[in-house]
C-alpha positions in Angstrom: -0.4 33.0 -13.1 1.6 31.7 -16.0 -0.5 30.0 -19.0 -1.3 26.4 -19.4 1.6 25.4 -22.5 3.4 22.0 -23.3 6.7 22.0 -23.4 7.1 18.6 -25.0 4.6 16.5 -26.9 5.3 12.9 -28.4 2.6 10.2 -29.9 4.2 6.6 -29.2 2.4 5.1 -31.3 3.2 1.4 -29.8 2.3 2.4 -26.6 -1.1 4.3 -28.7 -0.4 7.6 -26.3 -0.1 10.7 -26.8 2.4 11.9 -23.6 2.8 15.6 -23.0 5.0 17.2 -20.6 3.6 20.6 -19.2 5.0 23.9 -18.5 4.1 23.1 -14.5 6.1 20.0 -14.0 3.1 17.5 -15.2 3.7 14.7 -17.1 0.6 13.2 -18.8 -0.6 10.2 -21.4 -3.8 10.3 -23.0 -4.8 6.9 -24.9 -5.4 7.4 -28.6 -8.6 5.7 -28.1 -9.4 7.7 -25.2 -9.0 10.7 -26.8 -11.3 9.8 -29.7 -13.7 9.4 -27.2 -13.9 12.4 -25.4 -12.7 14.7 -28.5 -14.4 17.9 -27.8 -16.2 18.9 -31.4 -19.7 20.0 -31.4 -20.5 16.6 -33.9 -19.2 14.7 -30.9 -20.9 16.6 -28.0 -24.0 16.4 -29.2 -24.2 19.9 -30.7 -22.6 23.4 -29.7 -25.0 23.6 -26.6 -23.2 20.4 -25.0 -19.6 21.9 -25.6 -16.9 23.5 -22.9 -17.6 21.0 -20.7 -14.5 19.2 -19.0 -13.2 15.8 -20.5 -14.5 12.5 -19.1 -11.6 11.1 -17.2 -13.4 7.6 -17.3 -14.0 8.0 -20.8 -10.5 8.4 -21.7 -9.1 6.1 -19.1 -10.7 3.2 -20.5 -12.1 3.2 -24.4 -11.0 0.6 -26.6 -10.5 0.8 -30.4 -7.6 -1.4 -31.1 -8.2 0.2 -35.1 -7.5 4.0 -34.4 -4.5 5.5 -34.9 -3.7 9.1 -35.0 -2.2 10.3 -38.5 -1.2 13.7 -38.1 -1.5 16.2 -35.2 -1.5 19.7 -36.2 -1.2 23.3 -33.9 -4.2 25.4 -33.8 -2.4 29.0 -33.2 -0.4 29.0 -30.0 -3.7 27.4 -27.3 -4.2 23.7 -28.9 -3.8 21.1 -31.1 -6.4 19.2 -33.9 -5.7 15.7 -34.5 -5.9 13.8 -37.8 -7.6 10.5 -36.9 -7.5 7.1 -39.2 -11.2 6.8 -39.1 -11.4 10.5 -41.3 -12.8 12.7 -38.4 -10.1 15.5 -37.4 -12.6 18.6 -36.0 -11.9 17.8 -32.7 -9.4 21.3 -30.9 -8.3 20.1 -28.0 -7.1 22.9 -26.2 -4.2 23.0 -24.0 -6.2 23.9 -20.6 -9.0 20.6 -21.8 -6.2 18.9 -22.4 -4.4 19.7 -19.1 -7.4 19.2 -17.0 -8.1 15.8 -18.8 -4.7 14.5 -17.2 -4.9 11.1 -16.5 
């Protein structure tokens, strides 16, 4: 079975999404917002204990911060990406499988 990979990613930032289009045919958008919510760091799991689990879909369907932006989305070797956020935080490596499950 081939790998989980993007081949295309793209932030609009007036629609606040982050699209990616997916090595299987899968297209997907992931709010800004919701992505804040359910970013996968230990800080915001609730320690390392509480990490590895899957994204909540809920979660990401429907935050609100009308604030947040994303500033800058880096890769993290050749299996994710970390994303700079406007309110500072940017530990969040959201990995191209959580990322892939979490399709909305």
């Amino acid at each position: 079975m081939e790998k989980i990979r993007p081949t295309n990613i793209t932030a609009d930032r007036n629609k606040r999404e982050l699209i990616i289009e997916w090595n299987d045919g899968k297209e997907c958008s992931y709010p800004f917002a919701g992505l804040r919510a359910v970013c996968p760091c230990a800080e915001c799991q609730g320690g390392h204990d509480n990490m590895g689990r899957p994204a909540d879909k809920h979660l990401l369907r429907t935050a609100e911060n009308p604030e947040l932006n994303m500033e800058k989305v880096e890769p993290v070797g050749t299996y994710a990406i970390t994303i700079l956020w406007s309110d500072g935080h940017w530990q969040g490596i959201y990995t191209w499988q959580y990322l892939h499950d979490a399709c909305l």
